[in-house]
N, CA, C and O atoms as CSV, one atom per row, in Angstrom:
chain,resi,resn,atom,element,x,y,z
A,1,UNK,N,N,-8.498,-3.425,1.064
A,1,UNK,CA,C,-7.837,-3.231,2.356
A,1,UNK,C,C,-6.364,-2.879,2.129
A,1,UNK,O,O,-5.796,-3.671,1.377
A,2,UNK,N,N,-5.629,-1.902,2.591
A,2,UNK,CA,C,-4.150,-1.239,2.976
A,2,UNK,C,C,-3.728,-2.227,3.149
A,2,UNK,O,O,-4.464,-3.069,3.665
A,3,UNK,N,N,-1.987,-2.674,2.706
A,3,UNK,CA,C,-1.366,-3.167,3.443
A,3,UNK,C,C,-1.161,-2.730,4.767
A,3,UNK,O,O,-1.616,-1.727,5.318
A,4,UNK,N,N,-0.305,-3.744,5.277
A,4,UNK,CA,C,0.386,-2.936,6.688
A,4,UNK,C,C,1.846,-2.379,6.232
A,4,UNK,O,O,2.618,-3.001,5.502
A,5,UNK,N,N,2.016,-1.467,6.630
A,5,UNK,CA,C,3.957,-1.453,6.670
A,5,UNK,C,C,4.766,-2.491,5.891
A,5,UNK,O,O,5.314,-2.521,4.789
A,6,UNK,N,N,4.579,-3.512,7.146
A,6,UNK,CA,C,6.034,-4.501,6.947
A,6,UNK,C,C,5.015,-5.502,5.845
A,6,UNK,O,O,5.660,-6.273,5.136
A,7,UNK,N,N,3.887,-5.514,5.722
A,7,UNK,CA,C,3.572,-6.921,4.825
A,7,UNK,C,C,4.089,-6.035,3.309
A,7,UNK,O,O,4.749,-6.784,2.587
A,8,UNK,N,N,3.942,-4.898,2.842
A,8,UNK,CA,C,4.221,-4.013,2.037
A,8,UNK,C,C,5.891,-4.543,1.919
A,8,UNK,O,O,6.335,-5.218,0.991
A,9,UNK,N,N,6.478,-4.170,2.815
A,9,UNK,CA,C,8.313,-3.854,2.902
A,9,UNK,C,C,8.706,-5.470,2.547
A,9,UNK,O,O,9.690,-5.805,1.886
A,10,UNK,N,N,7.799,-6.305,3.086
A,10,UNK,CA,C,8.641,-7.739,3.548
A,10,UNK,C,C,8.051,-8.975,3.190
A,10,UNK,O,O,8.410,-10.099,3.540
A,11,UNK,N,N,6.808,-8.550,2.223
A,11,UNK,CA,C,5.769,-9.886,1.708
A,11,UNK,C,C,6.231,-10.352,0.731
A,11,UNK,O,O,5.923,-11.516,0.471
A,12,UNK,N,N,7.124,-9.631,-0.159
A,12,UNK,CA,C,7.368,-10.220,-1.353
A,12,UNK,C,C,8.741,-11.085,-1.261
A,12,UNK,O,O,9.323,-11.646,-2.190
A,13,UNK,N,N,9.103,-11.040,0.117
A,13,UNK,CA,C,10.431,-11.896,0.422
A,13,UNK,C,C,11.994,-10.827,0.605
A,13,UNK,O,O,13.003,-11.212,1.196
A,14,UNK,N,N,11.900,-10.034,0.217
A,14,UNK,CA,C,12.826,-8.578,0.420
A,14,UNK,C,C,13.318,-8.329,2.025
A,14,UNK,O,O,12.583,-8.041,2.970
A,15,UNK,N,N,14.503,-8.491,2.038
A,15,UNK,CA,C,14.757,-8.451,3.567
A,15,UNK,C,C,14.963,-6.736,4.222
A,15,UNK,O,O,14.993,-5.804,3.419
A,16,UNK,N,N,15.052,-6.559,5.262
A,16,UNK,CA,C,16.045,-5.287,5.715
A,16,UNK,C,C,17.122,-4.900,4.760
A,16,UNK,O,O,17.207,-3.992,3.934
A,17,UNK,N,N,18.130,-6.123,5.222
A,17,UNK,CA,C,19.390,-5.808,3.651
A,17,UNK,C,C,19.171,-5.357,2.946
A,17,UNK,O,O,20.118,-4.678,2.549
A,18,UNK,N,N,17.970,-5.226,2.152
A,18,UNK,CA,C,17.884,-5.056,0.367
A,18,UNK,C,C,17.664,-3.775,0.838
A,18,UNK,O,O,18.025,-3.079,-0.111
A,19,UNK,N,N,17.399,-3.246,1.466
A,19,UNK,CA,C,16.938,-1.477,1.719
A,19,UNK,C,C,17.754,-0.487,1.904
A,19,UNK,O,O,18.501,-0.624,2.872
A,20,UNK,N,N,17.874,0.600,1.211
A,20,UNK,CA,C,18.747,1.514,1.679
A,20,UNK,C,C,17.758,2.859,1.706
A,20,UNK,O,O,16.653,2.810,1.164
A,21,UNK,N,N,18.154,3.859,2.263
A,21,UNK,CA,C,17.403,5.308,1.915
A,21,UNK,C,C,18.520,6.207,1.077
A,21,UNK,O,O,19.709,6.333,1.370
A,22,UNK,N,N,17.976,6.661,0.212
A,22,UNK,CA,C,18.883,7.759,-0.237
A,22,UNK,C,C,18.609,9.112,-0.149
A,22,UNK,O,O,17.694,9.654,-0.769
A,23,UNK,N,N,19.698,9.916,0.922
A,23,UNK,CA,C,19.039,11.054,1.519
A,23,UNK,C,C,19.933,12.152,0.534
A,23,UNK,O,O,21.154,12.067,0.664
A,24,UNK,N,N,19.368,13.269,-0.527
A,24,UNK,CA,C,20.094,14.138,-1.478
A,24,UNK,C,C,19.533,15.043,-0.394
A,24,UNK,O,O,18.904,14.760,0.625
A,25,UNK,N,N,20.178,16.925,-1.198
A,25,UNK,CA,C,19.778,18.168,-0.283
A,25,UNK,C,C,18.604,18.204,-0.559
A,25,UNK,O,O,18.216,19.077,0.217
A,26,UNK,N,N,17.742,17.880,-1.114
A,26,UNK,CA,C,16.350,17.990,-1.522
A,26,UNK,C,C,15.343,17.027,-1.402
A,26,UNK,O,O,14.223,17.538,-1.406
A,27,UNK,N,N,15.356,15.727,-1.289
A,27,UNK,CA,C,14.282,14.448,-0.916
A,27,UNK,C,C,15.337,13.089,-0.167
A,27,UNK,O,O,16.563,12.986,-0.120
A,28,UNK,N,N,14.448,12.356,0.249
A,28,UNK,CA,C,14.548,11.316,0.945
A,28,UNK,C,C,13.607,9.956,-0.243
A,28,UNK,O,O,12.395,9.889,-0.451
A,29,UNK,N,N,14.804,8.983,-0.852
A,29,UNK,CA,C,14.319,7.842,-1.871
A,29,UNK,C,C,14.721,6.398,-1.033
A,29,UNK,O,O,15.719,5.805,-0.623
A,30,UNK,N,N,13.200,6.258,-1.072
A,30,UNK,CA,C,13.422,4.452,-0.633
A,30,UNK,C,C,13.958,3.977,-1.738
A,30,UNK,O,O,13.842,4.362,-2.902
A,31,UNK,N,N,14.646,2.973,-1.203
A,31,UNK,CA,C,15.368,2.190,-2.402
A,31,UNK,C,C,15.747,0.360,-2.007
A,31,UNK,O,O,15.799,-0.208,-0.916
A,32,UNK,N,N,15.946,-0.134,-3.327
A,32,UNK,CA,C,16.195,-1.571,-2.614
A,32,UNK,C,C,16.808,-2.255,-3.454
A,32,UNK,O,O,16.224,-2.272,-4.537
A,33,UNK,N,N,17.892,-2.925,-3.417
A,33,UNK,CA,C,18.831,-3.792,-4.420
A,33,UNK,C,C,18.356,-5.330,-5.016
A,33,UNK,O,O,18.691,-6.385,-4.477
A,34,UNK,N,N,17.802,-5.262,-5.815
A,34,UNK,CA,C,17.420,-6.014,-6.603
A,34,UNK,C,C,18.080,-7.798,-7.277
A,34,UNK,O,O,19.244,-8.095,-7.010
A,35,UNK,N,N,17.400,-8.569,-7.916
A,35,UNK,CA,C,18.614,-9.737,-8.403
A,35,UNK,C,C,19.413,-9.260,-9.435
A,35,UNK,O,O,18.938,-8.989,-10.538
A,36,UNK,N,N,20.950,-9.098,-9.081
A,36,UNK,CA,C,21.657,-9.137,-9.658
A,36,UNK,C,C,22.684,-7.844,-9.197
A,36,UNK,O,O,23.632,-7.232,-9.689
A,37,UNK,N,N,22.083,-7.831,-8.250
A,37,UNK,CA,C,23.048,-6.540,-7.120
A,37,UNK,C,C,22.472,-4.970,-7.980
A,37,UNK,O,O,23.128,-3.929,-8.012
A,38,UNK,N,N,20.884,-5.213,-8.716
A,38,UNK,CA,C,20.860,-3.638,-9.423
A,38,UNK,C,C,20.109,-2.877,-8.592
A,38,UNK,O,O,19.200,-3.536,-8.087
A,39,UNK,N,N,20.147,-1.454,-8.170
A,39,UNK,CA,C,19.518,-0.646,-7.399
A,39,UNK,C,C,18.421,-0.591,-7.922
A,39,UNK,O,O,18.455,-0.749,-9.142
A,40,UNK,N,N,16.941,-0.343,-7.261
A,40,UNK,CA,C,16.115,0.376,-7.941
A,40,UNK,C,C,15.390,1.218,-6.634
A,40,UNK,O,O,15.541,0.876,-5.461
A,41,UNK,N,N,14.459,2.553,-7.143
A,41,UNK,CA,C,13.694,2.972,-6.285
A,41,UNK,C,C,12.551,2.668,-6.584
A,41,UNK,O,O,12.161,2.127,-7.619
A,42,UNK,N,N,11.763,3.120,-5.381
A,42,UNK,CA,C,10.836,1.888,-4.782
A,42,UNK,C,C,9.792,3.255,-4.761
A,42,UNK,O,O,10.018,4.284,-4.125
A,43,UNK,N,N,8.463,2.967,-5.717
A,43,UNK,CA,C,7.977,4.342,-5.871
A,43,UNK,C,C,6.590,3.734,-5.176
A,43,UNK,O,O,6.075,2.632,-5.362
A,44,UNK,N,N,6.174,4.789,-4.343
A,44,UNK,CA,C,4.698,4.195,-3.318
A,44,UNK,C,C,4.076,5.828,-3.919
A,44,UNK,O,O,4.635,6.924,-3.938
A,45,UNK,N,N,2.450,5.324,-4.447
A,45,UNK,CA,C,2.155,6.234,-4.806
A,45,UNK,C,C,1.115,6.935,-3.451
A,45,UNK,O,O,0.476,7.987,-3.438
A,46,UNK,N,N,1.248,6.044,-2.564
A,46,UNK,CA,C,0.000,6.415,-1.097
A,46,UNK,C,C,1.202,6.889,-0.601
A,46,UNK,O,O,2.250,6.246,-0.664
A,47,UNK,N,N,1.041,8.485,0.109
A,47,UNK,CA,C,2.256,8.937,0.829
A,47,UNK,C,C,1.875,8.938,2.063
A,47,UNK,O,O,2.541,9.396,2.992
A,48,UNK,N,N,0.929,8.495,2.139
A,48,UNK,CA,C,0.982,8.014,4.002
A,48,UNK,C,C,1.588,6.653,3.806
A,48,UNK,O,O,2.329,6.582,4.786
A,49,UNK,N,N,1.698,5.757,3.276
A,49,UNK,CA,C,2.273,4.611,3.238
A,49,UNK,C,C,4.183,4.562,3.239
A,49,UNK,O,O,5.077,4.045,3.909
A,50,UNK,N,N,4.033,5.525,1.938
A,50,UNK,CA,C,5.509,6.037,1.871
A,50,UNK,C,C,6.208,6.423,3.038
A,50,UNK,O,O,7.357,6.199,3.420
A,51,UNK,N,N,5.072,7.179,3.615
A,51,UNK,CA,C,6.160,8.019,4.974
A,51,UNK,C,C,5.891,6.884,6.181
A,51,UNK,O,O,6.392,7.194,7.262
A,52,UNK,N,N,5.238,5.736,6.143
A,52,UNK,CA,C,5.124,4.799,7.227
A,52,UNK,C,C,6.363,3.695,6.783
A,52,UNK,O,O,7.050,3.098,7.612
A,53,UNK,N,N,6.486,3.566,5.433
A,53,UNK,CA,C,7.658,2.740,5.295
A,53,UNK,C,C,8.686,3.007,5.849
A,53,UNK,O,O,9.246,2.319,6.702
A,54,UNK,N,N,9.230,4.618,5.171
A,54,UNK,CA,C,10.680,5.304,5.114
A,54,UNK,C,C,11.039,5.096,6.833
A,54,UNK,O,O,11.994,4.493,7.324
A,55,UNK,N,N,9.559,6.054,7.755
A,55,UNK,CA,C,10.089,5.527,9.025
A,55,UNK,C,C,10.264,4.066,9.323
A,55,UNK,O,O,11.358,3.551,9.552
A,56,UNK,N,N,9.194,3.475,9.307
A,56,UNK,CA,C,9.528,2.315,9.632
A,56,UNK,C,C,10.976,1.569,9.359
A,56,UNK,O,O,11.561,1.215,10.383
A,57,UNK,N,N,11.575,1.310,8.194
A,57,UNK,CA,C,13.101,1.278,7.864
A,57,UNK,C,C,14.239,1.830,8.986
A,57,UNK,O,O,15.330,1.410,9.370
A,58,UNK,N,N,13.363,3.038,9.315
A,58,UNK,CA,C,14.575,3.583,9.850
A,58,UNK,C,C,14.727,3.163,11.365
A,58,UNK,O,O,15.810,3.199,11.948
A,59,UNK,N,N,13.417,2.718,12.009
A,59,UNK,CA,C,13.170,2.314,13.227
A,59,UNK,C,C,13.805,1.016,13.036
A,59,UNK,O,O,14.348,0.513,14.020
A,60,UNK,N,N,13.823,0.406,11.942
A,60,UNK,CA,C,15.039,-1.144,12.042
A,60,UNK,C,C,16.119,-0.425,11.798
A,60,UNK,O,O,16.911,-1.325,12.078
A,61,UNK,N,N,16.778,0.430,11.514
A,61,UNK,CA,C,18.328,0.935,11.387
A,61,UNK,C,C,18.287,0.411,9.675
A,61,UNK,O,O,18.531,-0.795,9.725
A,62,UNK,N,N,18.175,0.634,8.877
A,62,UNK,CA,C,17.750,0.525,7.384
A,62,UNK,C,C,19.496,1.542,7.286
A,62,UNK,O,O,19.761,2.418,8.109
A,63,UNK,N,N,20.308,1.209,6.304
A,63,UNK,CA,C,21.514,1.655,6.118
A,63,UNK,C,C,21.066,3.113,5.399
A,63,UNK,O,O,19.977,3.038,4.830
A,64,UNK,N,N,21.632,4.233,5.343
A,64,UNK,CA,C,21.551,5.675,4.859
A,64,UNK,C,C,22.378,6.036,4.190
A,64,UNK,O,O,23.522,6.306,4.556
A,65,UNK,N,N,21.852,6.119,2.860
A,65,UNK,CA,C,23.037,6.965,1.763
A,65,UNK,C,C,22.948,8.051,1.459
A,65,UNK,O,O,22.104,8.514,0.692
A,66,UNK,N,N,24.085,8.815,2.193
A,66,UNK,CA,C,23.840,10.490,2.080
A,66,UNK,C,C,24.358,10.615,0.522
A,66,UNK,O,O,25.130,9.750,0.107
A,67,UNK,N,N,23.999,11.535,-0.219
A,67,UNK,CA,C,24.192,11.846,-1.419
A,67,UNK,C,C,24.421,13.452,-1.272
A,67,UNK,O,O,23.502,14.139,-0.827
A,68,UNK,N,N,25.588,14.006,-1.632
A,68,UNK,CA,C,26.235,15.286,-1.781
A,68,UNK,C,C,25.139,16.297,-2.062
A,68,UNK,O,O,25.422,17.483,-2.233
C-alpha cells in the first residue's frame, strides 16, 4: 500500500521547517535539513508521489530557494 503525502513528508518526525524547495532554471529539488543543520535532497523515485509532495509543501507555504 502507497503512502499518503503527509505520512511520507511527516512520519518519520520531520516537520514543515526541515523543508525547503530548491527552484534552479531547469528543475524543482525537494529538500530537507537534516541533524546537524546538513542539507540533503530528498529523492522519491514514484513521481506521482514526488509531484504530490512538492505540491503539497507548497500548499503549507514550505520556504523557496530560488537558485540563479
Amino acid at each position: 500500500m502507497k503512502p499518503t503525502v503527509d505520512d511520507f513528508l511527516f512520519g518519520e518526525g520531520l516537520k514543515l521547517e526541515d523543508y525547503f524547495i530548491r527552484v534552479t532554471p531547469v528543475s524543482e529539488v525537494l529538500c530537507y535539513v537534516g541533524p546537524g543543520g546538513r542539507e540533503f535532497y530528498l529523492s522519491i523515485s514514484d513521481d506521482e508521489l514526488a509531484d504530490a509532495a512538492l505540491q503539497r509543501l507548497r500548499d503549507l507555504g514550505v520556504r523557496i530557494v530560488e537558485m540563479g
